[in-house]
C-alpha positions as CSV (number, residue, x, y, z in Angstrom):
1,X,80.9,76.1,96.2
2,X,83.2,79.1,95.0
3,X,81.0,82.4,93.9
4,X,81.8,83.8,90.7
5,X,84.7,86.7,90.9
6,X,82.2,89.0,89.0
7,X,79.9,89.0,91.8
8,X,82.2,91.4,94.0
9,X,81.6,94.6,94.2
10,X,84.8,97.6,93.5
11,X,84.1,100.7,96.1
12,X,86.7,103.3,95.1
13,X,86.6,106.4,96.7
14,X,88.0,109.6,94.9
15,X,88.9,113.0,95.5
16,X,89.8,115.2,92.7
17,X,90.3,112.2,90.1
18,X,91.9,112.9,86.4
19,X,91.3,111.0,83.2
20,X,92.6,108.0,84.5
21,X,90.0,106.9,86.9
22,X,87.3,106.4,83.9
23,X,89.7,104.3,82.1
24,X,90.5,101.9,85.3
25,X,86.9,101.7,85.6
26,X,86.6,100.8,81.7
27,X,89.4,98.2,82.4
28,X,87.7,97.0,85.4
29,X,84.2,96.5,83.3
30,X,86.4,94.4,80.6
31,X,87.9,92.0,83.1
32,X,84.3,91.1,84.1
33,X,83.5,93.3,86.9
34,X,79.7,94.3,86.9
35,X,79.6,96.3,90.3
36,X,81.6,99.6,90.9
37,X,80.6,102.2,93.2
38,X,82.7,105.4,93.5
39,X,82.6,108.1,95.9
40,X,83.0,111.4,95.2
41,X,84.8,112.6,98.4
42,X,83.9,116.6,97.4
43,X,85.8,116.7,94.7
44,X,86.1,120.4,93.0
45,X,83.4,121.6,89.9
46,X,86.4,121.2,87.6
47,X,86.1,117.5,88.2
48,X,82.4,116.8,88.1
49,X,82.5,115.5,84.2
50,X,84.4,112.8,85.2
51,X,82.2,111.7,87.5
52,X,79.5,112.2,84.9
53,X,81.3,110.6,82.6
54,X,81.5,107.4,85.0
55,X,77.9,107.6,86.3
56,X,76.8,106.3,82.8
57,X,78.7,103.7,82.6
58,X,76.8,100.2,82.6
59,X,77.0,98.4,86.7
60,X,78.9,102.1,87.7
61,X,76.8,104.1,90.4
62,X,78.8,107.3,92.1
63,X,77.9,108.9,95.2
64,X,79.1,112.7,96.2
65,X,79.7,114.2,99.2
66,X,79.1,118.1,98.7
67,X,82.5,118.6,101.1
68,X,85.8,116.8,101.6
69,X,85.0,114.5,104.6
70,X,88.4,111.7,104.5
71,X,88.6,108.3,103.0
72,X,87.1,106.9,106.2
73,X,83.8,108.6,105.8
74,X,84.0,107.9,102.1
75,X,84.7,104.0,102.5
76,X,81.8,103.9,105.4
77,X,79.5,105.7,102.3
78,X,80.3,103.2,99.9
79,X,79.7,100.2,102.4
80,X,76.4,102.0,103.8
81,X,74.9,102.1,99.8
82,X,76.3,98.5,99.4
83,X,74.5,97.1,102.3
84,X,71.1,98.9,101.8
85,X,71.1,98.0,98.0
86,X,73.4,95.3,96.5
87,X,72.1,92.1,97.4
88,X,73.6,88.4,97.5
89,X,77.4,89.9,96.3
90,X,80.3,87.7,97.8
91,X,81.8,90.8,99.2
92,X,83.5,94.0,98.7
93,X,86.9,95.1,97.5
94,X,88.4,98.5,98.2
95,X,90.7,100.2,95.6
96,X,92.6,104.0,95.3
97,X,91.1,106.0,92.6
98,X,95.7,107.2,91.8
99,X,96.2,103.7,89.3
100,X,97.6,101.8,92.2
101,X,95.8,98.7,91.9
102,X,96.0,97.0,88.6
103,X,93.2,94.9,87.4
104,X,94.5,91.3,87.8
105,X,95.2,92.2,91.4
106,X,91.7,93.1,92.0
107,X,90.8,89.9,89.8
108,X,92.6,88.0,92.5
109,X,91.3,88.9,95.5
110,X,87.9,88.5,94.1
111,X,88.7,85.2,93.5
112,X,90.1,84.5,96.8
113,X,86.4,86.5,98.1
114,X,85.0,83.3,96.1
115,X,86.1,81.1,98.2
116,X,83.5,81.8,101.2
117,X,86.3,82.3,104.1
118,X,85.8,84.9,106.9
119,X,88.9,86.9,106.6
120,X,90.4,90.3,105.5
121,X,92.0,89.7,102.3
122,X,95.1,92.7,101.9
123,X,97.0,93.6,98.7
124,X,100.7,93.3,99.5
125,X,103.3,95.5,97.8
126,X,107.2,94.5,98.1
127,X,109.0,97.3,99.4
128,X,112.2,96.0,98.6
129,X,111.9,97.3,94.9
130,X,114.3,99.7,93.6
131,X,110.9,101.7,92.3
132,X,109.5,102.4,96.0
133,X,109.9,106.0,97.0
134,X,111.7,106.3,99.9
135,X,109.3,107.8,102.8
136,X,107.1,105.0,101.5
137,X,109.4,102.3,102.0
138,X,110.3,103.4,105.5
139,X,107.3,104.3,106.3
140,X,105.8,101.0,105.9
141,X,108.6,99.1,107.2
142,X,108.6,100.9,110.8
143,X,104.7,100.7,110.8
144,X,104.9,97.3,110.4
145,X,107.6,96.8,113.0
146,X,105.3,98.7,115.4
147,X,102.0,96.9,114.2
148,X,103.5,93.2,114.9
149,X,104.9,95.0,118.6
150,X,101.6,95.9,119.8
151,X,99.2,93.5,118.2
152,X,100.6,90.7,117.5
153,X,101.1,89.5,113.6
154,X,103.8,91.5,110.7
155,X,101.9,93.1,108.1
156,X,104.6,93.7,105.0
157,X,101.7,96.5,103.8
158,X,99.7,97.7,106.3
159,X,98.4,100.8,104.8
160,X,97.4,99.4,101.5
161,X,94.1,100.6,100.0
162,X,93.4,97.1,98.2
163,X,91.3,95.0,100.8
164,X,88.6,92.3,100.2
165,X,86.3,91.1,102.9
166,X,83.0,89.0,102.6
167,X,80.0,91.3,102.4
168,X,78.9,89.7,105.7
169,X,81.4,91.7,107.2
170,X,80.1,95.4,105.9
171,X,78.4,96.2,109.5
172,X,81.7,95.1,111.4
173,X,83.6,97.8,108.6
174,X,80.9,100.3,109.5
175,X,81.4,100.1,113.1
176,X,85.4,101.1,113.1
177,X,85.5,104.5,114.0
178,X,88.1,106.7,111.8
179,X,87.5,109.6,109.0
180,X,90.3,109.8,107.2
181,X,93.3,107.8,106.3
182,X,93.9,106.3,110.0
183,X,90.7,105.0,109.5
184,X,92.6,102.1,107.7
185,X,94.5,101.2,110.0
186,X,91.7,101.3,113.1
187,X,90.0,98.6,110.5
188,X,93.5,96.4,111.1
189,X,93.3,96.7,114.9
190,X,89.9,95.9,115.3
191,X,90.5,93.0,112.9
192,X,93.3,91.8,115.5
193,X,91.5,92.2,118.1
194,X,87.8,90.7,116.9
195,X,90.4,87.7,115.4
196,X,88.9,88.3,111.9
197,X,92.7,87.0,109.8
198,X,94.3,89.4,108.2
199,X,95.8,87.6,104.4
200,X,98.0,89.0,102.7
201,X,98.5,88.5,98.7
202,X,101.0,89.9,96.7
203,X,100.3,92.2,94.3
204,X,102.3,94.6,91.6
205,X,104.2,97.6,93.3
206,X,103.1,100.8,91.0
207,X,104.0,104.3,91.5
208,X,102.6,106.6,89.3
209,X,104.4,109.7,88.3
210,X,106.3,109.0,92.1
211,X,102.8,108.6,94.0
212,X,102.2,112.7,93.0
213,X,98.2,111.8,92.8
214,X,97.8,110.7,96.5
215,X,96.4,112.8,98.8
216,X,98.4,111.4,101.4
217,X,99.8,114.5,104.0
218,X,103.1,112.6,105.3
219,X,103.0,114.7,108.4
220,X,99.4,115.2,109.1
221,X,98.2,112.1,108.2
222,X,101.0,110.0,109.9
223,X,100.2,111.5,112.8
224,X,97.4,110.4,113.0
225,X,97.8,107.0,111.7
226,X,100.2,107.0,114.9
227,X,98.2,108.5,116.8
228,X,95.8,105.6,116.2
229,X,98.5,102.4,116.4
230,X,100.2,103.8,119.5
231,X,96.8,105.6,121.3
232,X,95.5,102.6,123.4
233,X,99.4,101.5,124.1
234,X,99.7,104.8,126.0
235,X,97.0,104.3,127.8
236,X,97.7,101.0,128.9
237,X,101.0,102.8,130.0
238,X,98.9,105.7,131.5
239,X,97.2,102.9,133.8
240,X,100.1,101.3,134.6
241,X,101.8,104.0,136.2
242,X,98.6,105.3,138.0
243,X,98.4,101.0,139.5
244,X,102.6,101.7,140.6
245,X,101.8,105.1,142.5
246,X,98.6,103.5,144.0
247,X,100.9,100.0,144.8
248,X,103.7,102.0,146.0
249,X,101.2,105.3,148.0
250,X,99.2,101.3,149.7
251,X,102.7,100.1,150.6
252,X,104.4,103.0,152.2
253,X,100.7,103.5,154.1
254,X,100.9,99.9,155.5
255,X,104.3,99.9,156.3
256,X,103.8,103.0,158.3
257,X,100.0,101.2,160.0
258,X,101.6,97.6,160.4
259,X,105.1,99.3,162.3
260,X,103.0,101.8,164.0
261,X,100.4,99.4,165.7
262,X,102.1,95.9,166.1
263,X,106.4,96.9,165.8
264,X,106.8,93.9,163.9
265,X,110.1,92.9,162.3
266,X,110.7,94.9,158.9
267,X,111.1,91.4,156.1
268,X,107.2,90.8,157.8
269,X,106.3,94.1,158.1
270,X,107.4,94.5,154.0
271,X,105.7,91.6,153.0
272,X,102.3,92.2,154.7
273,X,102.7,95.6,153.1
274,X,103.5,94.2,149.5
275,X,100.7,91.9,149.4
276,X,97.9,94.3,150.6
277,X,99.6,96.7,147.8
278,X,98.7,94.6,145.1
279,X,95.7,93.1,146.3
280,X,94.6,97.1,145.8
281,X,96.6,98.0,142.7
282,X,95.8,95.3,141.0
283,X,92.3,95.5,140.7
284,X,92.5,99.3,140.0
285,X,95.0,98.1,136.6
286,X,92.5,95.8,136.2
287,X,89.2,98.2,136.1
288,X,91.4,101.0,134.3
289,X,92.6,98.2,131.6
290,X,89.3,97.3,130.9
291,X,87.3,101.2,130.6
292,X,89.4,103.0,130.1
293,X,92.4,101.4,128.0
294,X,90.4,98.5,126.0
295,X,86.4,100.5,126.2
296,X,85.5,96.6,127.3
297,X,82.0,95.8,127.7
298,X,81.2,91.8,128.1
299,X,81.4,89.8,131.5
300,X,83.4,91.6,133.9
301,X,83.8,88.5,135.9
302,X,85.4,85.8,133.3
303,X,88.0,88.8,132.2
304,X,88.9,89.5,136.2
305,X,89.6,85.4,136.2
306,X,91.6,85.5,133.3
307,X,93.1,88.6,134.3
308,X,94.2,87.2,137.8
309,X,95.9,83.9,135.7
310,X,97.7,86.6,133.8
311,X,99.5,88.6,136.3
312,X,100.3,85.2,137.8
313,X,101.7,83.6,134.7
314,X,103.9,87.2,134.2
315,X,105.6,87.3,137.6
316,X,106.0,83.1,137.3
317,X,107.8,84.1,133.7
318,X,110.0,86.9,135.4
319,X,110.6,84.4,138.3
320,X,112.1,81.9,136.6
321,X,113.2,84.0,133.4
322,X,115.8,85.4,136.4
323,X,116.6,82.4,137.7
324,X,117.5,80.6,134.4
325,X,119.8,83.6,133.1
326,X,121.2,82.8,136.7
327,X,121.8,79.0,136.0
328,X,123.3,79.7,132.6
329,X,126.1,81.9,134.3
330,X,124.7,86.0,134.3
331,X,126.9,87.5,136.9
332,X,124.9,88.7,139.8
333,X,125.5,92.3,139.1
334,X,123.9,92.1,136.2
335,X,120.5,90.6,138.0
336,X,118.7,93.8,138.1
337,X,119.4,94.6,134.6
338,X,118.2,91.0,133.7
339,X,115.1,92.1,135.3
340,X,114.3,94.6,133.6
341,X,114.8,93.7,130.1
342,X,112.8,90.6,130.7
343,X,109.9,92.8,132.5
344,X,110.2,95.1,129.6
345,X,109.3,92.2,127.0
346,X,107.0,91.0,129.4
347,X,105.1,94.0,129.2
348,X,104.6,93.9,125.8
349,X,103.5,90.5,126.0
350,X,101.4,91.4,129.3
351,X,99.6,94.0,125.9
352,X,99.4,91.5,123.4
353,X,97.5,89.1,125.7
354,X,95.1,91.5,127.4
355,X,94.3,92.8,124.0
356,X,93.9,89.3,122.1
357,X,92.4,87.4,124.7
358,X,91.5,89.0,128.1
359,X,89.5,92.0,126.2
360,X,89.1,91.2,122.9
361,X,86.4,92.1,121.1
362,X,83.6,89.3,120.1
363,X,82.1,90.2,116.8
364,X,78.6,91.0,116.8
365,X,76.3,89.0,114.4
């Protein structure tokens, strides 16, 4: 049976807010909403009557932080109070405090929050408007592009502020690290990773006054939200080059043993070599994939299993992706370039699958 939209709760956190954020809150009340939390992120004095002003409004309870912290921090306060004191709510929807979101939106998505489903409901602008700023447009677009690369589905909006999730999910939200605004985006990795689906509904694109209230750095906080996207794929990188010097440092080694102690023929001699490399490489990429690249704690012995069917499946899939190019007619000059450019996606996908299925992240009750 579908919960009533009323019974979500708004969390909005805000940092030096103007007249507008008591009047979205007013709108919010009128369209049926009955819960609103707002955190003051350390806004200045100057602002504090506005905070007042909301704090006695009907179902409206603010929390302050006495210094700036981030939006991360100020989301995780806002789920913390939610947890410990609203009881029973269907679940929680985040919303910018800079008139982004309109009501009907947020209407929506607490509708869809009705509906019971485990999932991570996302309020999806179209960037294809003549109305999007520019950095904004490409911003998104090539975060996107990098998003699906890595983990595996195309989010059109990933670093919207208007999300719904169930309130049985408010631990799992708790537990993504982040403090500021690349905390947002950790919340869309671990949701990849933990399998928690990612919706997205369309909502209105608005810009107020060209997005001049967000406190968005493009510099500083891009960094950072890159910093996050691309940290664990250069570290999976970071591994794999450390398993090629240990593969190649065993190989020359056994090459020089094997010819030193028995003067076998150099094709054996090479393939002794090559197999003893990997059976040492590959279970160093394997122990630095799993501490060191995915932080992966659960049975070590299922993920080395499913890790071994991996690397098999990859170097049957660069096998035969060879041999076919080879069949269909690709000159045999252009073999090792074939090679690599199917390695290369192969590498990617080698990513995708480690992270998704060989160390993803069960979610914790």
């Amino acid at each position: 049976m579908a919960m009533d939209p009323r019974n979500a709760v708004i969390l909005i956190p805000s940092l030096e807010p103007d007249d507008r954020l008591p009047l979205y809150l007013g709108k919010l009340k009128e369209k049926g909403f009955e819960k609103i939390v707002v955190v003051d992120d350390g806004s200045s004095e100057k602002t504090q009557h506005l905070f007042d002003e909301m704090a006695k409004m009907e179902g409206v309870h603010v929390l302050h932080h006495d210094v700036n912290h981030g939006k991360g921090v100020a989301l995780k306060t806002g789920y913390r109070w939610i947890k410990d004191n609203l009881k029973g709510v269907s679940g929680v929807i985040t919303a910018d405090a800079d008139g982004q979101h309109t009501v009907e939106d947020c209407w929506r998505l607490a509708g869809a929050l009705g509906e019971g489903k485990r999932a991570m409901y996302m309020g999806s602008r179209d960037f294809n408007l003549p109305n999007i700023p520019p950095r904004s447009r490409m911003g998104n677009k090539i975060t996107s592009t990098v998003f699906w690369a890595l983990y595996g589905q195309y989010l059109q909006d990933t670093q919207t502020g208007l999300r719904a999730f169930p309130a049985s999910e408010l631990q799992f939200m708790m537990d993504v690290p982040g403090e500021r605004y690349e905390y947002e985006m950790n919340v869309l990795i671990a949701c990849a990773r933990a399998s928690l689906p990612m919706i997205p509904m369309t909502i209105e694109t608005v810009y107020e006054n060209n997005n001049e209230g967000s406190h968005f750095h493009p510099i500083r906080d891009s960094y950072r939200i890159y910093k996050v996207i691309l940290g664990n794929f250069v570290k999976f990188m970071a591994a794999s080059l450390c398993s090629f010097l240990i593969d190649q440092g065993v190989f020359a080694l056994m090459e020089h043993v094997v010819l030193s102690a028995v003067g076998w023929g150099l094709p054996l001699i090479q393939g002794v070599s090559t197999i003893m490399a990997r059976l040492v490489s590959a279970p160093c990429n394997f122990l630095m994939n799993r501490s060191f690249v995915f932080n992966f704690k659960d049975n070590t012995a299922q993920t080395a299993v499913k890790y071994a069917v991996l690397c098999i499946f990859i170097m049957l899939l660069s096998w035969l992706g060879v041999a076919v190019l080879s069949l269909l007619g690709m000159p045999k000059a252009l073999d090792n370039l074939s090679k690599l450019i199917i390695d290369t996606c192969l590498y990617f996908l080698s990513y995708r699958v480690q992270n998704k299925w060989i160390f993803r992240e069960e979610q914790k009750a």
